[in-house]
C-alpha positions in Angstrom: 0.0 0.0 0.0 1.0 4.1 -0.9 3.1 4.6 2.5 1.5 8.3 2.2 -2.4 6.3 1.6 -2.0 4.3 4.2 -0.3 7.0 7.3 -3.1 9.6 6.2 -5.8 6.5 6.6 -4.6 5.7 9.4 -4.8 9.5 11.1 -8.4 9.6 9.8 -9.5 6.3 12.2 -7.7 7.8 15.2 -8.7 11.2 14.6 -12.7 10.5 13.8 -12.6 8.6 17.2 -13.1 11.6 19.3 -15.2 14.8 18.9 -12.0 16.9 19.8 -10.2 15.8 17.0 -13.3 14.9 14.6 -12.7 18.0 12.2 -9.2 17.5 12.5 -10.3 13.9 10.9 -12.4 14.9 7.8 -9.6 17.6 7.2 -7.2 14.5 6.8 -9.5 12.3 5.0 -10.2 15.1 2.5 -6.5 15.6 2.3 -6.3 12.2 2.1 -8.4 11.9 -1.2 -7.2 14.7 -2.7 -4.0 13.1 -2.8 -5.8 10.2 -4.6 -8.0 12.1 -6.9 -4.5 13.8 -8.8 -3.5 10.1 -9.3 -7.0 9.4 -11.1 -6.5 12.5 -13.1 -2.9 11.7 -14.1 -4.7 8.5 -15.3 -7.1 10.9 -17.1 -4.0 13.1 -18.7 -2.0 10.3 -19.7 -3.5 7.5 -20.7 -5.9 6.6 -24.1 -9.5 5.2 -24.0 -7.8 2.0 -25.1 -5.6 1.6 -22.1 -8.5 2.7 -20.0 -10.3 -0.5 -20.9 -7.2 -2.5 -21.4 -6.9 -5.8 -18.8 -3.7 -6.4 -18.8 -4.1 -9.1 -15.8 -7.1 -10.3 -16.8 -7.1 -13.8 -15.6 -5.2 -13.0 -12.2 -6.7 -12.3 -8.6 -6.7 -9.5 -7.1 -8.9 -5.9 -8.4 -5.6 -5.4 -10.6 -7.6 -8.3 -12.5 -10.2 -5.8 -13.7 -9.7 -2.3 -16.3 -9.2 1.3 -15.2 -12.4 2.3 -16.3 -14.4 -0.2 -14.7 -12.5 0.3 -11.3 -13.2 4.1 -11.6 -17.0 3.2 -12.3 -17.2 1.0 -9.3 -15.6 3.6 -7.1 -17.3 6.0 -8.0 -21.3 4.4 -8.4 -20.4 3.0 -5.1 -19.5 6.1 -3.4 -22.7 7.8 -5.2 -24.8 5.2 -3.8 -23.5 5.3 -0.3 -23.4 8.9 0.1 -26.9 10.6 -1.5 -29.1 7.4 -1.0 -27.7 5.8 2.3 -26.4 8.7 4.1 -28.2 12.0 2.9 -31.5 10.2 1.4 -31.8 12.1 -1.4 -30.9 11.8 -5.5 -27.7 10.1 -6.7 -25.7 12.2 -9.1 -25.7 9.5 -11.7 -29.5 10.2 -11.6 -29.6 13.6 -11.3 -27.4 14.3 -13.9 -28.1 12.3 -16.7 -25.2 9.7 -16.4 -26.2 6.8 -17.5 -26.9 8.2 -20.8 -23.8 10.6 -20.9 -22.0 7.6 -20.0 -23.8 5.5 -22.7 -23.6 3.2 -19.7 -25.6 -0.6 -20.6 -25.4 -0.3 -16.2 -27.0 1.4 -14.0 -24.8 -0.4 -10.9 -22.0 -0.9 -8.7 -20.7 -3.5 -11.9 -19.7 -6.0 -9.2 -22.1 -8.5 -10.8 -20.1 -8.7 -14.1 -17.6 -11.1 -15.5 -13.9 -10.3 -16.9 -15.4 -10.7 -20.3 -18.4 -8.2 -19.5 -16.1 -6.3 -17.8 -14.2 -5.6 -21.0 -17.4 -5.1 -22.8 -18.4 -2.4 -20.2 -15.2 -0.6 -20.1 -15.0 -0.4 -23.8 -18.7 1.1 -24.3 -18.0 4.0 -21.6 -17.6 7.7 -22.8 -14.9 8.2 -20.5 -15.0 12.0 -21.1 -18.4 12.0 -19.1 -17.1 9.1 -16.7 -14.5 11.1 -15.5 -16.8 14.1 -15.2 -18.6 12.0 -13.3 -16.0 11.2 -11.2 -15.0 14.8 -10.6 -19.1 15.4 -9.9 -19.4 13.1 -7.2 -16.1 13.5 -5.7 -17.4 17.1 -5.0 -20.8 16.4 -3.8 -19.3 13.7 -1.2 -16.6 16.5 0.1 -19.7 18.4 0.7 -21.5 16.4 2.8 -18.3 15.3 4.5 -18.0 18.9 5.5 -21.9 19.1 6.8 -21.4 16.0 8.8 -20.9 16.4 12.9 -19.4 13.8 15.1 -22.1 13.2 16.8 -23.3 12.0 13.0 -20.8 9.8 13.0 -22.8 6.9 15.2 -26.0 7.1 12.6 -27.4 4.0 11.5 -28.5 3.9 7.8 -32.5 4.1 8.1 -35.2 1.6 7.0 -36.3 4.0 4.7 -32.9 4.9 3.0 -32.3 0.7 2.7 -35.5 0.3 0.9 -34.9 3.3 -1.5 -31.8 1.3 -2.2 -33.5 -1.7 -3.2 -36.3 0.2 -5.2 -33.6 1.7 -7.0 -31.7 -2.0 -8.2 -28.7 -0.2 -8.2 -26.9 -3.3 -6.4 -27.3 -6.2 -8.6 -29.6 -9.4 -7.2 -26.3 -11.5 -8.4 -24.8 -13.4 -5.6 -21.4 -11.3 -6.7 -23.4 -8.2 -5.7 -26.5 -8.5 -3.5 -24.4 -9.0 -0.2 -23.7 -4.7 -0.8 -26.6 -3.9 1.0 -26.4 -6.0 4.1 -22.6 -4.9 4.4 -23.4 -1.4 3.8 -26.9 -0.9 5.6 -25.1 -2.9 8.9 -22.9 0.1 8.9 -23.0 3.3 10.8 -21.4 6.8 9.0 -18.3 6.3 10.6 -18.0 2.6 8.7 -19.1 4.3 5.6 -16.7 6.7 6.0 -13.6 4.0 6.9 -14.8 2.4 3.4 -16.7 3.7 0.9 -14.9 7.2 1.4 -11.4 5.7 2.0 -10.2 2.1 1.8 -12.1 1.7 -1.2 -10.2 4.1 -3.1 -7.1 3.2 -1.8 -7.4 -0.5 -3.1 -8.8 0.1 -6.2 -6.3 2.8 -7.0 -3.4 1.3 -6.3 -5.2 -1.6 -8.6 -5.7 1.1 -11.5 -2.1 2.2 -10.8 -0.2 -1.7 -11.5 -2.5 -1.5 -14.6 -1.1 1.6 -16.1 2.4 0.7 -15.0 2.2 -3.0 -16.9 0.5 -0.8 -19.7 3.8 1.4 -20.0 5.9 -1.4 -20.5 4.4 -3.3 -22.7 
């Protein structure tokens, strides 16, 4: 793991922990992403939409297995998800803004349902002008309501109502690759979310994106 990722992650667990410090926390976690939003864009800068959808490890374990532009998508829908529908119960941005169809997206979800070979297929159909708009549109909107959020938020359950928006919305697939997202998520308070969807998340799949477009540049 990114030495820098993982002290900064770190900082954010043991800061959020106490009221004192809490602001002190989202400060680092925003610092935190910020450092890993400049790696996405120098993915953005440098490479073409072929790499983007390239899988150079496609039959290995591990989320280096998948492309750049699905792991962004699956960030990204994931973080959408989590943050307007679970946390602040109101409109994704995907929704909101058109996405699917600026995307010209075939999915409307979290893509953890599809196969290396539908994964391929995905990331080749993407617009990836508008996914990184995307990006770059939710990324913003979550800093916002990570600014809005107190500590005493922090110890929030995800509401009954919230969880059955979720489902109405079949944005989390019913495949068995899939469907255990909502348990996982909804068992969560903010403060999980947040040590997740926010953070780890990103960090993993990064790094993932970040082997890709080494083994890209030598190849």
């Amino acid at each position: 793991m990114n030495k820098e990722w993982s002290e900064l992650n770190k900082s954010v667990q043991v800061y959020l922990k106490k009221s004192e410090t809490f602001n002190t926390g989202i400060e680092t976690l925003l610092l935190l992403r910020k450092s890993m939003l400049n790696k996405i864009l120098e993915l953005r800068d440098n490479l073409s939409d072929e790499d983007l959808y390239s899988m150079p490890f496609k039959n290995a374990k591990g989320y280096h297995s998948k492309s750049i532009a699905y792991s962004l998508w699956h960030i990204f829908r994931i973080e959408d998800i989590v943050a307007h529908t679970l946390i602040k119960g109101d409109e994704q941005i995907f929704f909101k803004d058109n996405y699917k169809v600026r995307t010209c997206s075939p999915i409307i979800t979290t893509g953890n349902e599809l196969n290396p070979e539908e994964i391929f297929a995905f990331s080749k159909s993407l617009n990836t002008a508008e996914l990184f708009s995307y990006i770059s549109d939710v990324e913003k909107s979550t800093t916002e309501i990570l600014l809005s959020l107190k500590f005493e938020d922090l110890k929030k359950k995800v509401s009954e109502i919230n969880r059955q928006e979720l489902e109405n919305l079949k944005v989390v697939s019913n495949s068995e690759e899939a469907l255990w997202l909502i348990d996982y998520w909804c068992g969560k308070d903010i403060k999980g979310l947040i040590q997740m969807p926010f953070s780890r998340h990103w960090i993993m799949h990064i790094e993932a994106c970040l082997r890709i477009a080494t083994k890209i540049a030598k190849a």
